[in-house]
C-alpha positions as CSV (number, residue, x, y, z in Angstrom):
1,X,0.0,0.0,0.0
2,X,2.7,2.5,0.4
3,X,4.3,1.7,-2.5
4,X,1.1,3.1,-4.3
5,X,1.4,6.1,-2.2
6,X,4.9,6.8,-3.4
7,X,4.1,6.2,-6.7
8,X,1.1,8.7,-6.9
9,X,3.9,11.1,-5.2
10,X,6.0,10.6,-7.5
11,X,3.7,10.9,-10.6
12,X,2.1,14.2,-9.0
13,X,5.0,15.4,-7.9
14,X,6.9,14.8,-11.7
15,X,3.5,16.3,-13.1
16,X,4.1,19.7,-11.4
17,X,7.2,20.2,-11.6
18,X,6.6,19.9,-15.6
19,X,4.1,22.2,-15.5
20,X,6.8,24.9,-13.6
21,X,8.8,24.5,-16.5
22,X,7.0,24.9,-19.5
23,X,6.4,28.6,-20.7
24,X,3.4,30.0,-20.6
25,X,1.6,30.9,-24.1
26,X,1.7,34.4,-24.7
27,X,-1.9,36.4,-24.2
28,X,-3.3,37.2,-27.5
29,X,-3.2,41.0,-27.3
30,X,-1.8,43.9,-29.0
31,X,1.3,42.3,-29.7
32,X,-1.0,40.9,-32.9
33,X,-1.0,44.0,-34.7
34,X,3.1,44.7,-34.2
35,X,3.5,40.6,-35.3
36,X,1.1,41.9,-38.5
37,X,3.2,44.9,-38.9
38,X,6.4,43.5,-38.7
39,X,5.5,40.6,-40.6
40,X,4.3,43.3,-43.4
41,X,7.9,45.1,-43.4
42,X,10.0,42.5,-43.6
43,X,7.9,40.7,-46.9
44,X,8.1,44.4,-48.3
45,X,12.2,44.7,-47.8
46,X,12.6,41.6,-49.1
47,X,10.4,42.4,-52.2
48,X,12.2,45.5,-52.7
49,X,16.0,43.9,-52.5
50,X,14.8,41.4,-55.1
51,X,13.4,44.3,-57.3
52,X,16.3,46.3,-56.8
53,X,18.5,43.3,-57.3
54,X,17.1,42.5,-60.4
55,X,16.6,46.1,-61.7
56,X,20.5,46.2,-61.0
57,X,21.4,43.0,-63.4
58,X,19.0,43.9,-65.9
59,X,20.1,47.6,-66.4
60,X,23.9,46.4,-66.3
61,X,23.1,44.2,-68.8
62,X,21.2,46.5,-71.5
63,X,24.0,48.9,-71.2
64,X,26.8,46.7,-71.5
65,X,25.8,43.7,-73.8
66,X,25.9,46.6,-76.9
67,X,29.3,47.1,-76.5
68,X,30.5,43.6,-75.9
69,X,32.6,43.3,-79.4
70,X,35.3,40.9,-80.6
71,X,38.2,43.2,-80.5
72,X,37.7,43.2,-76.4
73,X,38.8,39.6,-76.5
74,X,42.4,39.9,-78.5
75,X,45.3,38.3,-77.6
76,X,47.2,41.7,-76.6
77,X,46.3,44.4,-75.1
78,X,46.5,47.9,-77.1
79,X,45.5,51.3,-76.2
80,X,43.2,50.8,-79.1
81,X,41.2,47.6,-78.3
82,X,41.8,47.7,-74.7
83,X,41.7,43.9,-74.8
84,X,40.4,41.9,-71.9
85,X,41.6,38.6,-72.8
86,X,45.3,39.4,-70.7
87,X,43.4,40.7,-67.7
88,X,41.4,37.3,-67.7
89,X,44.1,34.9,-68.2
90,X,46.0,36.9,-65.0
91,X,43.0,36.7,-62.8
92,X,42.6,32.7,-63.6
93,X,46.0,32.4,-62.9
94,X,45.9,33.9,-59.7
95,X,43.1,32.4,-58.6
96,X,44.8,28.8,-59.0
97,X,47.7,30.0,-57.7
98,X,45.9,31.0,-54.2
99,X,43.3,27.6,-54.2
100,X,47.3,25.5,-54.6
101,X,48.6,27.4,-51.5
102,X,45.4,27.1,-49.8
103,X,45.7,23.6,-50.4
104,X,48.8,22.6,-49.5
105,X,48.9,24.3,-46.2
106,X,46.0,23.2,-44.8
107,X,47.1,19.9,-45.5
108,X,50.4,19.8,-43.9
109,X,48.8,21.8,-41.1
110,X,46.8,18.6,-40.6
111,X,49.4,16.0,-40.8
């Protein structure tokens, strides 16, 4: 018989102390219409970024695709043609050069 008593202890006792610990709900109140507001003005930035975003690329690209010729992509580089093709080749080069560096330290850093 007391063994029941210590188990409906236990089980009452375990029960409350749950309920101590779990938050409370918060009251439905005015915080509704700051949520709703809040809510509102974050889906409006983020429409505007991607507008903007997008407004961005597309402008940069009707200005820019007109002038895209040929001679921008020569071999050498003149004050005439102003040639990209050196520029590119650098920046490639570079890049592998830093991803090889990158790579061999961190792996002798690990061993």
């Amino acid at each position: 018989m007391d063994a029941n008593i210590a188990d409906k202890n236990i089980a009452s006792a375990s029960s409350k102390s749950f309920k101590m610990i779990s938050p409370k709900k918060p009251k439905a109140s005015s915080f509704d219409g700051v949520s709703l507001l809040l809510n509102g003005a974050v889906k409006l930035s983020a429409f505007l970024t991607a507008f903007v975003l997008i407004f961005i690329i597309l402008y940069i690209l009707v200005k820019g695709i007109p002038n895209i010729t040929p001679s921008l992509f020569e071999w050498t580089y003149t004050t005439d043609n102003v040639s990209f093709m050196p520029a590119i080749i650098n920046t490639i080069i570079a890049h592998n050069l830093t991803f090889l560096l990158i790579g061999t330290s961190t792996t002798s850093d690990l061993s």
